[in-house]
Wavefront OBJ file of the C-alpha trace (Angstrom):
o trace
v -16.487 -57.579 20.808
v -18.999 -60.118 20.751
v -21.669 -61.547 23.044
v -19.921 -64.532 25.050
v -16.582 -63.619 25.463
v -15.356 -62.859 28.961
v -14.146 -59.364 28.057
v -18.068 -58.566 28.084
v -18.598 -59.390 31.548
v -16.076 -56.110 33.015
v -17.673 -53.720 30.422
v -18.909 -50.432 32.485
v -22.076 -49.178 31.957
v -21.356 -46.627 29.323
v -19.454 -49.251 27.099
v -21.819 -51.329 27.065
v -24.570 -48.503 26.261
v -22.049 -47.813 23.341
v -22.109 -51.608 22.027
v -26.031 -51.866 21.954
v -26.640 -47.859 20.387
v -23.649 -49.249 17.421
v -26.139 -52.801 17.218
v -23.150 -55.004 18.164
v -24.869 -56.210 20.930
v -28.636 -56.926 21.170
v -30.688 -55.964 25.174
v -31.729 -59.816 24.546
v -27.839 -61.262 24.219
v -26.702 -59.142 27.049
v -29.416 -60.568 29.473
v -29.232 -64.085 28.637
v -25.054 -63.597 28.605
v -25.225 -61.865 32.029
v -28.362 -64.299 33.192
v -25.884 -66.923 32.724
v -22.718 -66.030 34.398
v -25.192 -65.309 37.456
v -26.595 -68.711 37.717
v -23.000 -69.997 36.977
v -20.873 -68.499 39.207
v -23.179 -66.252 41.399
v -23.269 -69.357 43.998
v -19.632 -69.583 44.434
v -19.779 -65.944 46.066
v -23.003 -66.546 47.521
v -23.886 -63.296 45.667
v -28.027 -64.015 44.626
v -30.606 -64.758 46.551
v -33.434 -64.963 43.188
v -32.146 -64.579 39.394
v -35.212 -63.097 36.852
v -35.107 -65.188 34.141
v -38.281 -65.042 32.367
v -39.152 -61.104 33.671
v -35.390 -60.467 32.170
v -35.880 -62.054 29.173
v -39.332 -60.031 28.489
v -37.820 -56.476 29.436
v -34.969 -57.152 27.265
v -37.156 -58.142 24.426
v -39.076 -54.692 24.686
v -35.927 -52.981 24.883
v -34.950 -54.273 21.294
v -37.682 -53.107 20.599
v -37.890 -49.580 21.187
v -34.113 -49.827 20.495
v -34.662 -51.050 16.677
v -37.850 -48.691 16.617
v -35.422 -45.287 17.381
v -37.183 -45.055 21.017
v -34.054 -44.726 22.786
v -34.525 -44.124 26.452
v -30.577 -43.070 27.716
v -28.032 -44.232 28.587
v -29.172 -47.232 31.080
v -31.631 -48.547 28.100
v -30.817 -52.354 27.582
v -28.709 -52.433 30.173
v -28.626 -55.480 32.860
v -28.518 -54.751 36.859
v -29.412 -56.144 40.075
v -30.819 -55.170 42.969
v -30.348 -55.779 46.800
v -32.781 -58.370 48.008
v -34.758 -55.464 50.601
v -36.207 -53.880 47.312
v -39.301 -55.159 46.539
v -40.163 -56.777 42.966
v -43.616 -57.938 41.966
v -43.969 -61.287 42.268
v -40.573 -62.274 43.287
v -39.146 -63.624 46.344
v -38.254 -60.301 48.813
v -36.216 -62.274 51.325
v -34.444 -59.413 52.892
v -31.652 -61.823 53.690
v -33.709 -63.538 56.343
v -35.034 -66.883 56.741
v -38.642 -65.585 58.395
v -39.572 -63.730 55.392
v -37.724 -66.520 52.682
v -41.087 -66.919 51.000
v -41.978 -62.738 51.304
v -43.741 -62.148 47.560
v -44.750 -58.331 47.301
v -47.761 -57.392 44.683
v -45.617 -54.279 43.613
v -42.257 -53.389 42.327
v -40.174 -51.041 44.430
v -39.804 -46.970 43.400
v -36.620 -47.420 42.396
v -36.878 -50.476 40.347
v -39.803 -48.630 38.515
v -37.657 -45.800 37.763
v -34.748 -48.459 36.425
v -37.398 -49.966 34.401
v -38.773 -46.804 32.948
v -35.264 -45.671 31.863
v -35.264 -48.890 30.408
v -32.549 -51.253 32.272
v -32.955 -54.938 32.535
v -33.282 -56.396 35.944
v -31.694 -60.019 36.268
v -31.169 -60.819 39.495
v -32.087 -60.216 43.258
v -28.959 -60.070 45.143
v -27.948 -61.396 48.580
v -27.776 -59.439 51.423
v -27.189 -59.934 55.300
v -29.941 -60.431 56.878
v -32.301 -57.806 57.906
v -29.740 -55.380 56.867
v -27.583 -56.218 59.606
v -30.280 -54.681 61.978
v -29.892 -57.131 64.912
v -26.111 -56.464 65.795
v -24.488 -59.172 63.354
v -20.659 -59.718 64.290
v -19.545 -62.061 61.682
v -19.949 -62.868 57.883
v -22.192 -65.894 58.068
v -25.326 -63.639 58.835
v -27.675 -64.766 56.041
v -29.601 -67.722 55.036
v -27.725 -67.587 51.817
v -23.967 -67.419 53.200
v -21.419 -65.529 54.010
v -20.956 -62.904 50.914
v -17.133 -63.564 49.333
v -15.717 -61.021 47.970
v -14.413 -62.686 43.855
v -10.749 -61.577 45.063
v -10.810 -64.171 47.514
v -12.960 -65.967 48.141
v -12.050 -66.822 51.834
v -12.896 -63.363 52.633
v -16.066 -61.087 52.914
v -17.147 -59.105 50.620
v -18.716 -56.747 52.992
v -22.327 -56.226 54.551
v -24.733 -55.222 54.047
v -24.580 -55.128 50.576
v -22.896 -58.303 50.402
v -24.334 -59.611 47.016
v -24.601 -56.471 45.275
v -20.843 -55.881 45.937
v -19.359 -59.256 44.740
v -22.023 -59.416 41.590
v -20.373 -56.549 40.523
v -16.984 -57.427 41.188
v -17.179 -60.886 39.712
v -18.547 -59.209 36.018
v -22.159 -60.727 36.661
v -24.328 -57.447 36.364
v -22.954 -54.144 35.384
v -24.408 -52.408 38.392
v -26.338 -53.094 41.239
v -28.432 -51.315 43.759
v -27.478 -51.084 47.257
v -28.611 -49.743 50.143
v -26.570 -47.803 53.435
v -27.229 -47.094 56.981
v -24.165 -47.047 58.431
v -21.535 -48.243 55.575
v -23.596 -50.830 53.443
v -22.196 -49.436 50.224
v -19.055 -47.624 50.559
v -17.212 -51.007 52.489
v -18.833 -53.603 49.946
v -17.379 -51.460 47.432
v -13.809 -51.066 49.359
v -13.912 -54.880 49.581
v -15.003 -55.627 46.841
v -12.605 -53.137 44.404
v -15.535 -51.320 42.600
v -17.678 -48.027 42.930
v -20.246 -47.378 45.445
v -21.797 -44.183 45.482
v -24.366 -43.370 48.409
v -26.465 -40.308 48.049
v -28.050 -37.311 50.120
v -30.402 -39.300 52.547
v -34.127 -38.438 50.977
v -32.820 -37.482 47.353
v -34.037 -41.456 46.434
v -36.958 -43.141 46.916
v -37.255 -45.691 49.670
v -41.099 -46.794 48.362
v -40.982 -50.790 48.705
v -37.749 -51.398 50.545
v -37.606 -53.035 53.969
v -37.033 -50.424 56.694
v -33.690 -50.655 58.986
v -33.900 -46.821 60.159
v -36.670 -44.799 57.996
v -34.100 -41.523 59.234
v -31.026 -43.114 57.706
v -31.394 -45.873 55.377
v -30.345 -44.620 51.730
v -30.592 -46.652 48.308
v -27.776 -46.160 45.752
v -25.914 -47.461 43.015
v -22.772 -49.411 42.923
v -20.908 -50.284 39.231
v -17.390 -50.330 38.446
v -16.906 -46.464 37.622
v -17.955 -43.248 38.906
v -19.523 -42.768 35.931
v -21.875 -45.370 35.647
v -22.472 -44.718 39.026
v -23.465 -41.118 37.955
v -25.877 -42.380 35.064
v -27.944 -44.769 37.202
v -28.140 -42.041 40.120
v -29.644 -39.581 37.598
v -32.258 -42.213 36.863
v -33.392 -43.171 39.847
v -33.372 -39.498 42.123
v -36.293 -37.449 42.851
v -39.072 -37.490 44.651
v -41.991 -39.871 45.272
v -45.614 -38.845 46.717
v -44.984 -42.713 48.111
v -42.101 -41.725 49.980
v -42.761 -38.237 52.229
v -39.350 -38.146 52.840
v -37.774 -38.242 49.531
v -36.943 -34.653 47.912
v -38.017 -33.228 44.355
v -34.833 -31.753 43.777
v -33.672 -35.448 41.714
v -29.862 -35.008 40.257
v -29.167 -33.971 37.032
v -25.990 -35.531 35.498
v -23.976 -33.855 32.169
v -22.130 -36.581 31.020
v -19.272 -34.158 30.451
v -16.799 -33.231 32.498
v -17.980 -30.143 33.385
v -15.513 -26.637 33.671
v -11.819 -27.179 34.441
v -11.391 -26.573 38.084
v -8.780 -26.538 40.648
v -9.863 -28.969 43.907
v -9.656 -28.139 47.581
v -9.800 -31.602 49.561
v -9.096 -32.035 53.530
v -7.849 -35.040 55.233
v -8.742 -35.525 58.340
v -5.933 -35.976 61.484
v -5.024 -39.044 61.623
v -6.446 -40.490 58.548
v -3.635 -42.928 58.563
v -2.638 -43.469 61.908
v -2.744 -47.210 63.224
v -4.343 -48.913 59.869
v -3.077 -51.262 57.994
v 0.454 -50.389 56.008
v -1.058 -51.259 52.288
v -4.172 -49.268 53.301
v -2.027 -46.495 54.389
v 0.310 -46.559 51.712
v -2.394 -46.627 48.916
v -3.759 -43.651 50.136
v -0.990 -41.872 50.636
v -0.355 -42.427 46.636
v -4.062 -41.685 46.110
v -3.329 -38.158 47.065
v -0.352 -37.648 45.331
v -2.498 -38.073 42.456
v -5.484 -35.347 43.159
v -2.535 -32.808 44.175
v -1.844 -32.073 40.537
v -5.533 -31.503 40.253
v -5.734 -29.192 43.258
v -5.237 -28.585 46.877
v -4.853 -31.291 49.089
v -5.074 -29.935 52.889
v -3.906 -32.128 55.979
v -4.479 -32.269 59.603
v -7.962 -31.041 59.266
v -9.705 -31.129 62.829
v -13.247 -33.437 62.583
v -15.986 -31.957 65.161
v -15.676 -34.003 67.983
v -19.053 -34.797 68.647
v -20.836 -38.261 69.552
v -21.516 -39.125 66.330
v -21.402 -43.004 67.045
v -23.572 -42.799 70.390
v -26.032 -40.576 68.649
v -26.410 -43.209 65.398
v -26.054 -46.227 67.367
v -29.378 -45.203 69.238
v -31.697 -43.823 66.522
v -30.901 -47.061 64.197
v -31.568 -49.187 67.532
v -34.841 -47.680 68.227
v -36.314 -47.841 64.731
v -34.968 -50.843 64.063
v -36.518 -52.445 66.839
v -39.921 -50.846 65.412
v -39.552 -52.094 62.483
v -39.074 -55.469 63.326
v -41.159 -55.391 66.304
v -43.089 -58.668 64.618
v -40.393 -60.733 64.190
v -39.271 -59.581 67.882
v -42.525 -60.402 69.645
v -43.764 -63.549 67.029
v -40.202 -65.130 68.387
v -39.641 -65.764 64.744
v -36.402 -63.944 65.341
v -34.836 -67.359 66.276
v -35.005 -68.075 62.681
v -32.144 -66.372 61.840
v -29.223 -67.630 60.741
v -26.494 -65.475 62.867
v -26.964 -66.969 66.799
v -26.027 -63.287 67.771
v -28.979 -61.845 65.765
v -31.293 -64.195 67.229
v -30.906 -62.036 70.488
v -29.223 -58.420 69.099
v -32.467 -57.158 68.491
v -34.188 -56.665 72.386
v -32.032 -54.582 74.149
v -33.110 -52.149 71.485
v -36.595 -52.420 73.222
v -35.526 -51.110 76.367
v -34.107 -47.814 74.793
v -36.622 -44.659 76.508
v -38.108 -42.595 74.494
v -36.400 -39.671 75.779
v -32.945 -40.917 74.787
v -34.332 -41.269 71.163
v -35.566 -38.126 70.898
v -32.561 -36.871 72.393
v -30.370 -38.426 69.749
v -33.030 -36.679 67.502
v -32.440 -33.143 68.917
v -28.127 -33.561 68.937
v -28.395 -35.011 65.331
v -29.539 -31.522 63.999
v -26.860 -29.837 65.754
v -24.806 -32.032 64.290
v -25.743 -31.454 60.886
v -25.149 -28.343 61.370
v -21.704 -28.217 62.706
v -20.947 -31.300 59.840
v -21.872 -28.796 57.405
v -19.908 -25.846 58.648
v -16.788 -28.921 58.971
v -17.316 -29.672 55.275
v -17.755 -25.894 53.891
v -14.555 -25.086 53.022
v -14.015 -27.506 50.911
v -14.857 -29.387 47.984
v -14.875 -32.910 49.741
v -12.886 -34.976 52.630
v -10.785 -37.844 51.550
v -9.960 -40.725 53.823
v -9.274 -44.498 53.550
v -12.624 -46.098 52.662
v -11.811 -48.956 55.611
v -8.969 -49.190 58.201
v -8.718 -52.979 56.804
v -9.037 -55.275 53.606
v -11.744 -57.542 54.244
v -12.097 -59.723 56.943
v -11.437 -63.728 56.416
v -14.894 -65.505 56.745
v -13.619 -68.275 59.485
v -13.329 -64.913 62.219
v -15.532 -62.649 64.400
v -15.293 -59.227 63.062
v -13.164 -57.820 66.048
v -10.685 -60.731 65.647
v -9.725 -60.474 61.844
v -7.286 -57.404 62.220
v -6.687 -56.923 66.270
v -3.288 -55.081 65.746
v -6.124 -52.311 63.419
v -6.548 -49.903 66.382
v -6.664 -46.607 64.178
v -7.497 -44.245 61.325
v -10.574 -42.252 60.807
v -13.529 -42.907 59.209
v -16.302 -40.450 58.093
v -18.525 -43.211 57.211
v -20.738 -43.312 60.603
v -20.527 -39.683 60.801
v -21.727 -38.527 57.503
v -24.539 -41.433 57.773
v -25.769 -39.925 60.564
v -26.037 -36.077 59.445
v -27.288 -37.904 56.000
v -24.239 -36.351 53.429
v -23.447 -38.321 50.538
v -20.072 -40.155 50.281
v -18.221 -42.356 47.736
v -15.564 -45.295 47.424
v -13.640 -45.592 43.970
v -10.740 -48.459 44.215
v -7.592 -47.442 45.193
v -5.246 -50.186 44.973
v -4.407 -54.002 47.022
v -3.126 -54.572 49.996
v -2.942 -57.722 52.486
v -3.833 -61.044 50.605
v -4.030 -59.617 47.343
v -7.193 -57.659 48.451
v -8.865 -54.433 47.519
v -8.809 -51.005 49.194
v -10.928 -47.929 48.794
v -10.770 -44.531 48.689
v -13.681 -41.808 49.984
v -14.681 -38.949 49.568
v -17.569 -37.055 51.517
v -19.174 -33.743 50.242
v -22.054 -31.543 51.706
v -25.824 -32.201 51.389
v -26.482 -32.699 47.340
v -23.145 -32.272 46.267
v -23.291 -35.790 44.363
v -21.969 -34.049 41.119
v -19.038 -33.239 42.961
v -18.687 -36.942 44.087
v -18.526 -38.336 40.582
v -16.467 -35.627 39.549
v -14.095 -36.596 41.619
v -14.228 -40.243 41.183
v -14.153 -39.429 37.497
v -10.853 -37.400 37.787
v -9.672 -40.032 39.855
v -10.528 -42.831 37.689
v -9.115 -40.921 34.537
v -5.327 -41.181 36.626
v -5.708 -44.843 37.820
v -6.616 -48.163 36.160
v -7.574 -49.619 39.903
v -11.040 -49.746 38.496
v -10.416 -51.728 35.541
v -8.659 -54.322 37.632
v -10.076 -58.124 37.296
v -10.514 -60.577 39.539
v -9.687 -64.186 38.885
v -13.050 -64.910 38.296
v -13.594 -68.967 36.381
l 1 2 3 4 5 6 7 8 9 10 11 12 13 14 15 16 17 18 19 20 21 22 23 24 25 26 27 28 29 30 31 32 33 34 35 36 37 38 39 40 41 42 43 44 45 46 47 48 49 50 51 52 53 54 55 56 57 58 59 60 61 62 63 64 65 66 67 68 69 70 71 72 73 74 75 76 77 78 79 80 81 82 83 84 85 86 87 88 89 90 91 92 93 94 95 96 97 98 99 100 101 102 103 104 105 106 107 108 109 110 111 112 113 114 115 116 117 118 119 120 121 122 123 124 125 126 127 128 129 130 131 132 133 134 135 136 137 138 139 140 141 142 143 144 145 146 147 148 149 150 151 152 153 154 155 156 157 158 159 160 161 162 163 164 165 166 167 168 169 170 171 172 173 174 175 176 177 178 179 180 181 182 183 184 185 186 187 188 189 190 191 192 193 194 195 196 197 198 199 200 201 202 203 204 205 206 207 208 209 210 211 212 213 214 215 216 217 218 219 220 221 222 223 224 225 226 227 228 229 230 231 232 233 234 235 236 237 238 239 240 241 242 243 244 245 246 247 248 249 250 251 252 253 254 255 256 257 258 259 260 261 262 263 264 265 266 267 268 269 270 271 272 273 274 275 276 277 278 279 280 281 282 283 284 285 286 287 288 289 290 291 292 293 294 295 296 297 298 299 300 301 302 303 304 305 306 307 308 309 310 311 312 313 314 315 316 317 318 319 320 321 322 323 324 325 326 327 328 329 330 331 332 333 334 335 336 337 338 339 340 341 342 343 344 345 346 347 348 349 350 351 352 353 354 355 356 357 358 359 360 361 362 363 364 365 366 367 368 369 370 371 372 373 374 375 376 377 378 379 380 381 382 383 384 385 386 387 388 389 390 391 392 393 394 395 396 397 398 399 400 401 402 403 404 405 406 407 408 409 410 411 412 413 414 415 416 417 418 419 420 421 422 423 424 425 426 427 428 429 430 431 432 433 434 435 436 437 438 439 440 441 442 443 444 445 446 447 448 449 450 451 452 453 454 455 456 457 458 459 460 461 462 463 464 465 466 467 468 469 470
């Protein structure tokens, strides 16, 4: 393997890690390789919003280094990534996928991309997101001053939102991971769309220092790559607590890169997983579990609590949404947007009363509760990532699939009571497009969530799948 050929740009994490500890590969050629292919083909995807050069260039240089030197930080050292465009960097453009803050420069660098940079990763690129985090009710792709996000599969279609950029920069081989962030489904369905690995953690168990606010009870950062593993690695770098961030948690995650005791799995699918989505979606996850059942028990027809999840979330990210962009709501610089439905999503939110917020408060820990008593028995629920493939760009949301009536998703749900969740690539399905597989676990049970993914991963070759990237 050498630096330049194609083959480089789909190397995970860990094989890559492997090429610069054996010196076949130098921090310096991997940033300017991957530096390239970003300013290249990024573009076509609409996938970057900024690309690092010269801070790139310099981190790489001290990670030779410290590499040559016998300094060697783990497993991320060398290593290049990008982030979602809400996370600040010093002296960059922040744009947060909006055209009122296009010119936003911060003076610091985000928690997490402090923690990246301590364990010694290579940031190359600020990725493109929808704008504001899709916090003013967008209904269609085209909701950011950079473009609709394409997922590399096809281009005519989305690659999801939020974490539009993040999700096809992966995809497309132009960083090796990427962080994203999730409210309500900003990583898992980029990652469906997109065929690659999105891993969202326990909400407070990563810092949210110096990234823009959607929901300060909900948002959570995490990594996306193209395996479970990698996904593991960069989640062990960045957890933990931060006196900058009172509600992030010191309990961090601790990752052994092995595989951990031999163990026989107890997974529930919910009723109706598969009812009423699409046939390829269906199907692929019907094969998906065909596969864990030699690793364990796979149990059906498992009753969800039938609570209001979707009421409850839809108000609390409303509310402190509208706080958080109360400027841009009362400046009337929200008519800079690009979406015409965001230019006016964002003040009904202002008429929400108090009480019904701190209503939706109160129900949410009940919730959590009963969530947790839901998930107890087992080791994790399984569903279909997304009811659909993505959705073309030329349509509204609700008019890409209208015949999609069905299937359940635990995405909303476990956002709300803030469990962790991940989507590995589980096959193709209308178009030629990716589909995604999930699983949820309890509070902190990320291990188990890689685990998984890993085992997963070790039966498939979904992951390793290319797109027909120039």
């Amino acid at each position: 393997m050498t630096v330049g050929s194609e083959d480089l740009a789909f190397l995970s994490v860990a094989e890559l890690g492997a090429l610069l500890r054996r010196r076949r590969a130098s921090a310096t050629e991997l940033a300017g390789y991957f530096l390239d292919r970003l300013e290249r083909l990024g573009p076509s995807y609409n996938a970057i919003t900024y690309v690092t050069r010269e801070r790139a260039l310099a981190e790489a240089a001290q990670a030779d280094r410290e590499i040559r030197a016998g300094r060697w930080r783990g497993p991320l050292h060398g290593i290049p990534y990008g982030v979602k465009d809400l996370l600040a960097t010093k002296g960059d453009e922040t744009t947060w996928g909006a055209e009122p803050y296009r010119d936003q420069v911060f003076d610091a660098d985000a928690t997490v991309v402090t923690r990246l940079r301590n364990a010694g990763a290579v940031l190359v690129a600020k990725l493109a997101m929808v704008e504001l985090a899709g916090g003013m009710g967008y209904r269609q792709a085209n909701a950011s001053f950079t473009g609709p996000g394409k997922t590399p599969w096809n281009p005519d279609y989305w690659s999801g939102g939020s974490s539009a950029g993040p999700g096809a920069a992966v995809a497309a081989g132009l960083v090796p991971f990427a962080i994203g962030s999730e409210t309500s489904g900003s990583i898992l369905t980029p990652a469906a769309y997109c065929g690659v690995t999105g891993l969202r953690p326990t909400y407070g168990l990563v810092s949210r220092h110096g990234a823009m606010a959607l929901s300060w009870t909900m948002d959570k950062l995490g990594p996306m790559a193209r395996t479970a593993h990698d996904c593991g690695l960069v989640l062990a770098a960045i957890a933990g607590g931060d006196p900058a961030d009172p509600s992030s948690l010191e309990r961090g995650f601790r990752y052994p890169v092995s595989g951990g005791p031999r163990r026989r799995w107890r997974i529930a699918v919910p009723q109706g997983a598969t009812d009423g989505i699409q046939a390829e979606v269906a199907a692929n996850f019907t094969a998906a579990l065909d596969r864990l059942r030699t690793a364990g028990v796979v149990v059906t027809d498992v009753a969800v609590p039938d609570l209001p999840f979707g009421v409850v979330a839809g108000i609390i990210i409303a509310a402190e949404g509208a706080s958080a962009f109360d400027d841009l709501l009362e400046s009337g610089r929200v008519r800079d947007l690009t979406a015409p439905e965001d230019r006016i999503g964002g003040y009904p939110a202002l008429a929400i009363p108090a009480r019904d917020y701190l209503r939706a408060m109160r129900v949410r820990r009940l919730m959590a509760q009963a969530y947790d008593d839901f998930l107890k028995p087992f080791d994790a629920i399984a569903t279909p990532t997304r009811a659909t493939v993505a959705s073309p760009l030329d349509k509204a949301f609700r008019d890409a699939y209208p015949d999609v009536k069905g299937g359940v998703s635990l995405i909303g749900s476990s956002n709300v009571v803030g469990v962790p969740g991940i989507s590995v690539p589980s096959g193709f399905g209308l178009n030629g497009l990716p589909t995604g597989l999930s699983f949820v676990t309890r509070a902190f049970d990320e291990l188990k969530l890689v685990r998984l993914g890993r085992l997963y991963q070790s039966r498939t070759d979904w992951h390793t799948q290319r797109p027909p990237v120039p």
